[in-house]
C-alpha positions as CSV (number, residue, x, y, z in Angstrom):
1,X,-0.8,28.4,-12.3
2,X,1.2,25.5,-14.1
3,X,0.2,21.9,-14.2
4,X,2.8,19.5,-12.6
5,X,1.4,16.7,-14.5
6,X,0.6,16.6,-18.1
7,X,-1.3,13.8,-18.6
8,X,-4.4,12.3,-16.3
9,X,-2.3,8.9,-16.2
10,X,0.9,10.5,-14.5
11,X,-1.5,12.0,-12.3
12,X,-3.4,8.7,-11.7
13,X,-0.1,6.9,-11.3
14,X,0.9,9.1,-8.7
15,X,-2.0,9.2,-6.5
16,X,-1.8,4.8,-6.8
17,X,1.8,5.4,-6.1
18,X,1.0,7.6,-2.5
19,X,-2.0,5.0,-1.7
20,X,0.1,1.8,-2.0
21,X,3.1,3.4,0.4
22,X,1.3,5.0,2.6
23,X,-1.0,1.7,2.8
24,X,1.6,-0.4,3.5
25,X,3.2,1.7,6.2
26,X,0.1,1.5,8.3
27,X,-0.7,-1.7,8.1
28,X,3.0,-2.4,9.3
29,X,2.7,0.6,11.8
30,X,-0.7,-1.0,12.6
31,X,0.8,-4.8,13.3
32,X,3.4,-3.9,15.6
33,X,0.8,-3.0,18.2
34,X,0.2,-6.5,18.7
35,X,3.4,-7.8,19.5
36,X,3.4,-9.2,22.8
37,X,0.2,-10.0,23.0
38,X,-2.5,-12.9,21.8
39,X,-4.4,-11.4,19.4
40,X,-7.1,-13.3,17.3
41,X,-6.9,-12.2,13.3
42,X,-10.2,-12.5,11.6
43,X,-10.3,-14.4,8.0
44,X,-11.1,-11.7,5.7
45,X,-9.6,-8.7,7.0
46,X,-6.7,-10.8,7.3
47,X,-6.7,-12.0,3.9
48,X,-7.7,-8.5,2.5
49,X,-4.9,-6.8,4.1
50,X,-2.2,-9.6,3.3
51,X,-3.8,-9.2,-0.5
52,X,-3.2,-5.3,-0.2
53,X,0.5,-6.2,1.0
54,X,1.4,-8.5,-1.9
55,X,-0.2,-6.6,-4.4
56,X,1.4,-3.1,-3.3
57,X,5.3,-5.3,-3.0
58,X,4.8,-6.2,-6.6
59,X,3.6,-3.1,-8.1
60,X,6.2,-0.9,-6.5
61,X,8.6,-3.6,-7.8
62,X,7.5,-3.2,-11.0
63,X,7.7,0.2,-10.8
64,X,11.3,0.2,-9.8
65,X,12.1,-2.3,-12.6
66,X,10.9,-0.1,-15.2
């Protein structure tokens, strides 16, 4: 059997690379269940996903830069 990845980091970067899209697909999947209705947000789960959001944009922006 042949390795599809030669090095640990091309492997790592991959795996951060399915994480961060898949990630931000639910949590947009997730959000449109609320849409016509009131829905309180807690602080930190809020924050924490918004965090997750902004920090996946600008990595895979990065990523497409380079």
């Amino acid at each position: 059997m042949r390795a599809t990845r030669r090095t640990w980091k091309e492997l790592l970067n991959d795996c951060v690379l399915i994480v961060l899209v898949f990630g931000t697909i639910g949590i947009a999947i997730r959000f449109t269940t609320f849409f016509g209705k009131w829905v309180y947000f807690p602080t930190l789960p809020n924050a924490l996903d918004a965090t997750f959001l902004i920090f996946s944009v600008l990595y895979l922006a990065w990523k497409v830069k380079k």
